[in-house]
MIDOSE-1310 file (N, C-alpha, C; in nm, 2 decimals, decimal comma, always signed):
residues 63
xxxx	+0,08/-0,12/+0,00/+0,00/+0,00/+0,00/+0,09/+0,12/+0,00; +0,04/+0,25/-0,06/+0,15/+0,33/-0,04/+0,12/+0,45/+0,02; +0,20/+0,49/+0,06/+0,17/+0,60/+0,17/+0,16/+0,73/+0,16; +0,13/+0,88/+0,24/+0,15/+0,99/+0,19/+0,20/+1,08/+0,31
xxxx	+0,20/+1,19/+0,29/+0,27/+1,26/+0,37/+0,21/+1,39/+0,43; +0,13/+1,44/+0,47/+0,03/+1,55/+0,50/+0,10/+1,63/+0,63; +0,12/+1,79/+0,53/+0,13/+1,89/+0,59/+0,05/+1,97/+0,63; -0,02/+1,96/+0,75/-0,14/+2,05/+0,79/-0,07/+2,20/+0,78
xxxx	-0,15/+2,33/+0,81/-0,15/+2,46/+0,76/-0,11/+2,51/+0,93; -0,22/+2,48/+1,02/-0,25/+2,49/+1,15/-0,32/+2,35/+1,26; -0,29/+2,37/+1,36/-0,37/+2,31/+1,50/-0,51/+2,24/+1,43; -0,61/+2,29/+1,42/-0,73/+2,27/+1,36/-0,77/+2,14/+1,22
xxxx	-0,66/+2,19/+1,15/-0,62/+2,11/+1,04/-0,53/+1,95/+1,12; -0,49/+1,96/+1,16/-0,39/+1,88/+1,24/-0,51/+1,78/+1,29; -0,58/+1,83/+1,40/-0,71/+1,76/+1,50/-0,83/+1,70/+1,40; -0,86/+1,77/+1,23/-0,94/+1,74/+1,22/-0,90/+1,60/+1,13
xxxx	-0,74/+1,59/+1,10/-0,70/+1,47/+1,00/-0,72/+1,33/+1,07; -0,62/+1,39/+1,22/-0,62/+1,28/+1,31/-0,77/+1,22/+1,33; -0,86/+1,32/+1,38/-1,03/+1,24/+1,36/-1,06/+1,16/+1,29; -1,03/+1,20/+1,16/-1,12/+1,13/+1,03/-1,02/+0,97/+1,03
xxxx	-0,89/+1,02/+1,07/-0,80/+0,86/+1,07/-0,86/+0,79/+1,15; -0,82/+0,82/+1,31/-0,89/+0,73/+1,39/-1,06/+0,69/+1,35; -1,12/+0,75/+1,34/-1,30/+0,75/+1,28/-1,28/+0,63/+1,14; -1,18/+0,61/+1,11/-1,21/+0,52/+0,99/-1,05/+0,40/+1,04
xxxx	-1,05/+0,38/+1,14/-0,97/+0,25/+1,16/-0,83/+0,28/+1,11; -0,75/+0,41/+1,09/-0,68/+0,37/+0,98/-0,49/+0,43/+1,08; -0,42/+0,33/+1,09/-0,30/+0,35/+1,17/-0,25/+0,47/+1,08; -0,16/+0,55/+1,20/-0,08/+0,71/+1,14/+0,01/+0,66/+1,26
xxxx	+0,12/+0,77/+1,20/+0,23/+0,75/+1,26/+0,26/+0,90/+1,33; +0,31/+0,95/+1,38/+0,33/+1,10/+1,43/+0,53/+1,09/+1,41; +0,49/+1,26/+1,34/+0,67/+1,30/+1,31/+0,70/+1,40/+1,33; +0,73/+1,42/+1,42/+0,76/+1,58/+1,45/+0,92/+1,61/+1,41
xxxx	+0,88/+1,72/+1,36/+0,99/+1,81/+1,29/+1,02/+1,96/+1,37; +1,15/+1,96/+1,44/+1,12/+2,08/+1,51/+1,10/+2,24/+1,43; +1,13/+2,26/+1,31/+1,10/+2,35/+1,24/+1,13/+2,33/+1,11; +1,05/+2,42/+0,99/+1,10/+2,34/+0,86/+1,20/+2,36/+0,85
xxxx	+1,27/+2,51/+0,86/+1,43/+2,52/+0,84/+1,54/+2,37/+0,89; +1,50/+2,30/+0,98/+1,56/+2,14/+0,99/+1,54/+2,07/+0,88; +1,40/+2,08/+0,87/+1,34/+1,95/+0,79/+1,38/+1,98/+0,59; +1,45/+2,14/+0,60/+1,49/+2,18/+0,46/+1,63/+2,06/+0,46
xxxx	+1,69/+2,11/+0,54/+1,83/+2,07/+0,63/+1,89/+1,94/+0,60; +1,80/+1,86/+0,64/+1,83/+1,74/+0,65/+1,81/+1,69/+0,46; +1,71/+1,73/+0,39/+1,63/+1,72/+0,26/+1,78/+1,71/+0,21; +1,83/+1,88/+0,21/+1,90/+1,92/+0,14/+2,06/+1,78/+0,15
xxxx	+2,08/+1,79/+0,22/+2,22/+1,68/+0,34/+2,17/+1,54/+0,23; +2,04/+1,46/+0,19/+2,05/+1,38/+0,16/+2,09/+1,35/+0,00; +2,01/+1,47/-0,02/+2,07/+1,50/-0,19/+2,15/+1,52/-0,20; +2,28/+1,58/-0,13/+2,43/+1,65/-0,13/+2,47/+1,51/-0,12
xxxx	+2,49/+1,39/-0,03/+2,48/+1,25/-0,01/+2,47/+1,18/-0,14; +2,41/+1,19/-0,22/+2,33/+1,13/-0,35/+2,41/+1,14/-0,50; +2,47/+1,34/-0,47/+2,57/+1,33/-0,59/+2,68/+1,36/-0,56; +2,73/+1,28/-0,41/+2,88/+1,25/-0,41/+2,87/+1,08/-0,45
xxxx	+2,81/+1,02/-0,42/+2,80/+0,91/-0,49/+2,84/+0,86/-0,62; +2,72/+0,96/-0,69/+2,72/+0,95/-0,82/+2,84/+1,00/-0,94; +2,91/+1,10/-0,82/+2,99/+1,15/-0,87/+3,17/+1,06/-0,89; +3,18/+0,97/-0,80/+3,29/+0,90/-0,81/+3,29/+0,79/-0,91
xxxx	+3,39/+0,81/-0,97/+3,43/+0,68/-1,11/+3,40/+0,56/-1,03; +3,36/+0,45/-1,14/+3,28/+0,33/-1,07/+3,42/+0,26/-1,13; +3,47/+0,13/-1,10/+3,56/+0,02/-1,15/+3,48/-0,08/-1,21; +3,54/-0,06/-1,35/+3,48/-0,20/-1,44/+3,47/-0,32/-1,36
xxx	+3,39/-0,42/-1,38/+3,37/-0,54/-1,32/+3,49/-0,64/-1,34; +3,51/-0,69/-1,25/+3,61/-0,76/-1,29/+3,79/-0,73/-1,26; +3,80/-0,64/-1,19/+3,91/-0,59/-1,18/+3,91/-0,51/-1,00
């Protein structure tokens, strides 16, 4: 099954998602992020990760 990721706006938005989850049987998980400036942070840190990777010469197989 696949999953999604929901950024409420405010408080209100927040209380009324969680309702409708619990009201329909449906497990959530809670993630707290202590501000977006982190949650840019970390985004950014995994993609910087991603093209140092990509960036080092690979060795032919076999050698």
């Amino acid at each position: 099954m696949e999953s999604i990721i929901v950024h409420p706006k405010n408080s209100m938005e927040l209380s009324a998602l969680k309702s409708v989850l619990k009201e329909m049987n449906i497990k959530f998980e809670k993630a707290h992020v202590k501000s977006s400036f982190n949650g840019q942070k970390v985004i950014k840190k995994a993609s910087d990760n991603k093209n140092v990777k990509a960036a080092k010469p690979s060795k032919p197989k076999g050698q």
